[in-house]
N, C-alpha and C positions, 0 to 999 in steps of 0.2 A: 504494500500500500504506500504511497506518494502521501510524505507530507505535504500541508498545507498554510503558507502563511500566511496567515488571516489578515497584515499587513496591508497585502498586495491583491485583495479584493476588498469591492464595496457592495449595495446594493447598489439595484436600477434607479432607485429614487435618487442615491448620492451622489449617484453619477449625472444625472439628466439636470443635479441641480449646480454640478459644477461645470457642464456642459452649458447649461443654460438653453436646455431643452425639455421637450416633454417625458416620462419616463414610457410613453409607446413609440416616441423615436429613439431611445435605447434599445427598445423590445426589437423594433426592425433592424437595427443593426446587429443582432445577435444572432435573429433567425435568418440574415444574411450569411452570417460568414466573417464579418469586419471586425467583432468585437469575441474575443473569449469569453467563455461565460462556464459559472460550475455550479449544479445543485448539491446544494446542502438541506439534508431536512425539510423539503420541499420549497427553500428559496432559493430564489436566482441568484447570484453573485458575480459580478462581472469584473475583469481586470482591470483594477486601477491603473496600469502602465499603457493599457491600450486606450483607453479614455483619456490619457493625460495627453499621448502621440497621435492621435485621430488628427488625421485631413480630411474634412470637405473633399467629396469630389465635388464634379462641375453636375449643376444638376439638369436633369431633364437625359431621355435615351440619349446614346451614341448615333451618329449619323452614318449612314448604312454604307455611304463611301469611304469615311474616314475608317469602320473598322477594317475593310480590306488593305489598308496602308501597309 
């Protein structure tokens, strides 16, 4: 079993609030892919390192010429 330091996660709420976003634009980022996340005892917990490092992408689709580049 993989310890865990409790350090280096927060909740979704702590996050969205140091983000300065909502805690269901956390939730979409998780079930994306972009953010780590680990349950605990039925809560979410997401990584504080990737919340602190998060980049915006550019919003809205790719344009369908640019992905063939």
């Amino acid at each position: 079993m993989r310890k865990i330091n409790p350090l280096e996660w927060i909740s979704q709420t702590e996050a969205a609030k140091l983000r300065g976003v909502s805690r269901q634009a956390i939730w979409k980022l998780v079930t994306k892919g972009r953010i780590k996340s680990i349950e605990i005892a039925g809560h979410r917990f997401v990584s504080l390192a990737d919340i602190e490092g998060f980049q915006r992408g550019r919003p809205g689709r790719l344009n369908v010429d640019k992905r063939r580049e």
